[in-house]
LONUTOR-477420 format. One line per field, with one value per residue (C-alpha): x, y, z. Coordinates in steps of 0.5 Angstrom, whole numbers, plus 500, padded with zeros to 3 digits. Layout:
N
east [X, ...]
north [Y, ...]
up [Z, ...]
This chain:
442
east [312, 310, 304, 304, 305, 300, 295, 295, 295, 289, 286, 288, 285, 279, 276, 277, 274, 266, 266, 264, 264, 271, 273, 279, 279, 278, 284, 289, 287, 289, 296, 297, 296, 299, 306, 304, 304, 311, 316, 312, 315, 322, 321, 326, 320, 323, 322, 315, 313, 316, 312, 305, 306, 308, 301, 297, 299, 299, 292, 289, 292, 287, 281, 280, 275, 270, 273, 267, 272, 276, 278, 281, 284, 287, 290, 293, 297, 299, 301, 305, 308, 311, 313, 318, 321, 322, 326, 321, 323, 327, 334, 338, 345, 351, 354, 358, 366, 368, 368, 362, 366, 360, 363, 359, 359, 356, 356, 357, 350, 347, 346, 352, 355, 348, 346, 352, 350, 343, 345, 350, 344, 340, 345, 346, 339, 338, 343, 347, 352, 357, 358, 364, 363, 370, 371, 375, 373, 380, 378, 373, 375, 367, 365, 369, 367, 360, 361, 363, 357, 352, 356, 356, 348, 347, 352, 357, 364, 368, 375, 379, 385, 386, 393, 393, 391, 390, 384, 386, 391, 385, 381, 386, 388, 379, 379, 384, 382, 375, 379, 382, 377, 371, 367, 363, 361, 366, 361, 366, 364, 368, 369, 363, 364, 360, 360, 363, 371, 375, 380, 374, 373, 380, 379, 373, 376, 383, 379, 375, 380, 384, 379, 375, 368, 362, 357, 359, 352, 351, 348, 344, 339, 332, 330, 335, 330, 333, 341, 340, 340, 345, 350, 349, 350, 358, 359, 356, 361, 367, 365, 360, 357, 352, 345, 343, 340, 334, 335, 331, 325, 321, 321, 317, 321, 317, 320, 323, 329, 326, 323, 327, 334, 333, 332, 338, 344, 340, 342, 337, 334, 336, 334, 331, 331, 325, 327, 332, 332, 337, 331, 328, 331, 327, 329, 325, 320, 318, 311, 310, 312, 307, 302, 304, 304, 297, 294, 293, 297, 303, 299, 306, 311, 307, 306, 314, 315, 310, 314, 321, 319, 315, 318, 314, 317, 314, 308, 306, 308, 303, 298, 298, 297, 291, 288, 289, 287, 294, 296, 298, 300, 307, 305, 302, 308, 311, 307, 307, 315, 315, 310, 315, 321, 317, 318, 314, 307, 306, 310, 306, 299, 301, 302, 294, 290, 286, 288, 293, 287, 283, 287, 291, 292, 293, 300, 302, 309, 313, 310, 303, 304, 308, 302, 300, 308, 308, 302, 303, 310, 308, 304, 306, 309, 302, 298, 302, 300, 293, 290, 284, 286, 287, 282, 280, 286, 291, 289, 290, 298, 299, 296, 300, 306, 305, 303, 296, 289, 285, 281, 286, 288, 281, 280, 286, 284, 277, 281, 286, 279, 276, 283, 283, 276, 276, 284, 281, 275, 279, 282, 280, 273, 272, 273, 265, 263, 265, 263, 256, 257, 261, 254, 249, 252, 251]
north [454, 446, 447, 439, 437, 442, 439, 432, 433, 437, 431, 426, 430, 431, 424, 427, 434, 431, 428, 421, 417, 417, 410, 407, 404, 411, 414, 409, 410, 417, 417, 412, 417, 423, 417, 417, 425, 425, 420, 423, 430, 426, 425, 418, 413, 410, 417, 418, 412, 414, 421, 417, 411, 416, 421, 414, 412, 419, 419, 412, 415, 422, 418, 422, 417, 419, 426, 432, 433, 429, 433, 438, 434, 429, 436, 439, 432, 432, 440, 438, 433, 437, 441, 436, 433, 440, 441, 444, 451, 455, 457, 463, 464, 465, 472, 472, 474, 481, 480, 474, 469, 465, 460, 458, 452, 448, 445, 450, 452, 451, 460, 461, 467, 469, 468, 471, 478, 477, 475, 481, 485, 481, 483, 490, 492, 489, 496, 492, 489, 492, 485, 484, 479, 475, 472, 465, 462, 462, 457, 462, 470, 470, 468, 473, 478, 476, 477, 484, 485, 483, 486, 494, 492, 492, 497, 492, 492, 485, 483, 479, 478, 474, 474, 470, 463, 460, 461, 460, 466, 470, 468, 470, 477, 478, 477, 482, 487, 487, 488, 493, 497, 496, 490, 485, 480, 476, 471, 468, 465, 459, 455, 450, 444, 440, 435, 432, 430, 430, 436, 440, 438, 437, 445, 447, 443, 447, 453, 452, 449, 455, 460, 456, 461, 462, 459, 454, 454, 449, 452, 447, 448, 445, 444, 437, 434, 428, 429, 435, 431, 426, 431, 435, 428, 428, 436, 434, 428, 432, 440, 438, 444, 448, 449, 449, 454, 452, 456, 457, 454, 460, 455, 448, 444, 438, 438, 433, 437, 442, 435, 430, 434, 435, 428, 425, 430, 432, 441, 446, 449, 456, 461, 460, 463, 465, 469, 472, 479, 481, 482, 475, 471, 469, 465, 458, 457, 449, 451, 456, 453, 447, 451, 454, 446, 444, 451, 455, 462, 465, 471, 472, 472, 477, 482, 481, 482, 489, 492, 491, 496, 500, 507, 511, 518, 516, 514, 520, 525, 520, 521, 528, 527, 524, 528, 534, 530, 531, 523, 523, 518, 519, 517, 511, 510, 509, 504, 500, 500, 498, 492, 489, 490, 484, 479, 477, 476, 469, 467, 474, 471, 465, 466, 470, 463, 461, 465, 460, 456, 460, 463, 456, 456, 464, 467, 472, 474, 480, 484, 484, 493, 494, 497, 501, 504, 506, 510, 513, 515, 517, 523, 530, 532, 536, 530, 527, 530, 533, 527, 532, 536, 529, 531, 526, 530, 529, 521, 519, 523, 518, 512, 513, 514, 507, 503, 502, 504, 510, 504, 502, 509, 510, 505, 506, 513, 510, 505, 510, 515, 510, 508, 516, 516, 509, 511, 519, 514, 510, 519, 519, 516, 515, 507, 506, 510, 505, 499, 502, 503, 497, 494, 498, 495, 487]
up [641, 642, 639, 637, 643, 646, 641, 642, 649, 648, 645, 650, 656, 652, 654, 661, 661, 662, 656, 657, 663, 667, 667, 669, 662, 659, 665, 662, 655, 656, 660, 653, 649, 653, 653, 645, 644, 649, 644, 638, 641, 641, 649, 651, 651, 658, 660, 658, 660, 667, 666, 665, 670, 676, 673, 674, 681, 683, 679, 683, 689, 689, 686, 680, 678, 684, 684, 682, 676, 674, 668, 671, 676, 672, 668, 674, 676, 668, 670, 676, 673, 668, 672, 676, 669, 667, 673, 678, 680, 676, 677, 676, 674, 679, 679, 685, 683, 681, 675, 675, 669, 665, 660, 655, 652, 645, 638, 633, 630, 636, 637, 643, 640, 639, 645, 649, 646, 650, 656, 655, 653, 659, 664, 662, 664, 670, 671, 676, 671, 666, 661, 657, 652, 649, 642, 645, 637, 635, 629, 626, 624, 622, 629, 632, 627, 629, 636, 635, 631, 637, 641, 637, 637, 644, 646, 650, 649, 645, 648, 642, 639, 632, 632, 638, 637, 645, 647, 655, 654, 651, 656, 662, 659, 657, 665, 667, 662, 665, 673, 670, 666, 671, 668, 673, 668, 663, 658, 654, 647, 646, 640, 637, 632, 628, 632, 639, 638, 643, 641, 642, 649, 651, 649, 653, 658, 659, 659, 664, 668, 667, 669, 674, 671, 676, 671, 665, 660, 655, 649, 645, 639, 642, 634, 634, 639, 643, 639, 644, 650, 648, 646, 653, 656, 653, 654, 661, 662, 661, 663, 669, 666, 671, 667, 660, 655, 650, 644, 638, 642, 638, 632, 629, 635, 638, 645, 647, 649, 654, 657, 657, 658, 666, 667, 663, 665, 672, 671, 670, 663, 666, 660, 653, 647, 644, 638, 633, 637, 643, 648, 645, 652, 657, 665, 665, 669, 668, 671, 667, 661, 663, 663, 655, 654, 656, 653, 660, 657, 663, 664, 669, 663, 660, 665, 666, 659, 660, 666, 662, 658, 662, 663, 669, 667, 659, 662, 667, 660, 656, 661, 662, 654, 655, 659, 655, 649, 646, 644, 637, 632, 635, 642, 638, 635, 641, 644, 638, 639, 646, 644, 639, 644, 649, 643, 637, 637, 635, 643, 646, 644, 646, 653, 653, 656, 651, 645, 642, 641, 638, 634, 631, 624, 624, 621, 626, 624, 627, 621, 624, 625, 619, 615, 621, 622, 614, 615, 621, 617, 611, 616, 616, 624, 624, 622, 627, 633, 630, 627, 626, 619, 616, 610, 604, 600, 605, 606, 599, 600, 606, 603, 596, 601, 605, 599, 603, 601, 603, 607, 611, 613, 614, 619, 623, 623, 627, 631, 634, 634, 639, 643, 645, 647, 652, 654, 655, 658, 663, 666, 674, 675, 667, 669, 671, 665, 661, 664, 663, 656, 655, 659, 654, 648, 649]
């Protein structure tokens, strides 16, 4: 996510960051570059000069140039000033009404249907909401089947009618079928076209009038950059819509649209799409995501991604485990699962502060654990639970069943060896224990 303009910030910052004298010379250079790297990310060049000009004033003002370190001040007034361009503070949606009406709007391709079902998934499990999702693209049957996919792979119910070709009437009868059935949330997938044109917008507009929706998002795929932020100005002119949703922002996108859009329609970005799963939805936070940009990681995401899929009576059942010297493979499998679910790896490494430079250039897909799930598959339930009685004969079973070699077993056999020993360590009072052995070990 953003790695080039993470880059080339990097290395505009890098004459600030103690190498080299601070100079109002070398100051300048830098916010040029920063302006440099800002359009080559597809920023509006007024914008991004704005951006820097608003830095140097702020800049001059605080004396970064006598500053103890100026380096860091001057990243924090970057920072900062992301954050503000990025829309400040985040943004939830609005769920007043019995039933809450969310009308989601956006060219098609842009990922609407895709992204209704995980705000539907999103809503379901904060417990609090029962989602009904509604087909509006009357143009498309595949659009509509699309939809009752997502919706069946999340467990939400799909409103449609394909013999009805108004989707005002479908919408309106959606809505009173949710009163009726105990709904709360209605998300109404509207029709997307190729392009802006007018019938498109008398459409959406006719559906909004009609339904008069709590929340109106703008649905726009970040990847086409500043075209983005020109068609979200049209939808805007029209639907006056109430915030913005950033999809496929996992992919090679440059930027310019999480940066500039706030300044150019003036809504909030309220969620982003950060991958192809349905859990794979994320509010915004322009601070954090400021952070993700300048290479400072969101420790924060990464723990609310964590405690999403923490569950306290799996977790006291795994305890008592460890404490009896009972975790097996499928104890293990089950970790691996939950890992997953926080989304892919790639956008979870990336929020550990420093890790995505360090690991730069490194291919980290979602099938990091597909090794590690064969073999544990190819495993008999004894071995499962009792890794102990996996002798040379029973390793050689599991590495022809897993298309893996004898070594590959092996070492997961060690790794999960000392993971049961450092977790059985970290038992009661085992913490100190393993500081000490961690300190005798340097």
């Amino acid at each position: 996510m953003f790695d080039n303009l993470s880059d080339k910030l990097d290395k505009a910052m890098h004459v600030l960051k103690g190498h080299g004298q601070i100079t109002e010379v070398n100051v300048a250079e830098t916010l040029k570059e920063i302006r440099r790297a800002l359009v080559d990310a597809d920023v509006n060049y007024k914008i991004a000069k704005d951006f820097t000009n608003t830095v140097k004033e702020k800049a001059l003002g605080q004396d970064v140039l006598t500053a103890l370190k100026p380096g860091q001040l001057m990243t924090k007034l970057v920072k900062d000033e992301l954050t503000e361009l990025m829309g400040g503070e985040a943004e939830g949606i609005n769920l007043s009404g019995n039933p809450s009406v969310i009308l989601m709007s956006g060219l098609q391709g842009s990922g609407k249907t895709t992204f209704s079902g995980k705000l539907a998934n999103f809503l379901k499990n904060k417990k609090t909401k029962k989602p009904l999702l509604v087909a509006c693209d009357v143009y498309r049957p595949a659009a509509i089947d699309q939809l009752h996919v997502v919706g069946d792979q999340i467990g939400v119910e799909v409103f449609s009618n394909k013999e009805e070709k108004d989707p005002v009437k479908i919408s309106e009868a959606a809505i009173a079928h949710a009163k009726a059935n105990g709904f709360n949330a209605v998300i109404i997938d509207t029709a997307g076209r190729l392009a802006v044109d007018q019938a498109m917008m008398n459409e959406i507009a006719a559906i909004h009038e009609a339904i008069k929706p709590q929340e109106t998002l703008f649905v726009v795929d970040s990847m086409t950059g500043q075209d983005a932020v020109n068609t979200a100005k049209a939808f805007n002119d029209v639907l006056n819509f109430d915030g913005v949703i950033l999809t496929k922002l996992d992919g090679d996108t440059r930027g310019g649209a999480a940066l500039s859009i706030k300044t150019v329609v003036d809504k909030p970005i309220k969620f982003i799409g950060t991958g192809e799963k349905m859990e794979a939805i994320d509010v915004f936070y322009p601070s954090r995501m400021a952070d993700r940009i300048l290479g400072m990681g969101d420790v924060v995401s990464l723990v609310e991604r964590a405690q999403e899929q923490f569950d306290e009576e799996e977790a006291r059942k795994l305890q008592k485990k460890i404490a009896k010297n009972q975790f097996g493979f499928d104890d293990f499998l089950k970790q691996i699962q939950q890992i997953k679910k926080m989304g892919n790896m790639k956008d979870l490494i990336g929020m550990i502060p420093g890790a995505g430079k360090a690991l730069k250039g490194l291919d980290i897909d979602d099938d990091a654990f597909k090794g590690i799930e064969a073999i544990i598959h190819s495993m008999t339930p004894d071995e499962r639970t009792q890794p102990s009685i996996i002798n040379s004969s029973r390793k050689k079973r599991i590495s022809k069943g897993s298309g893996t070699s004898v070594q590959e077993v092996n070492q997961l056999l060690k790794q999960f060896n000392q993971m049961s020993k450092m977790m059985k360590m970290m038992q009661g009072g085992g913490g100190a224990k393993m500081m000490q052995m961690m300190n005798q070990m340097r």
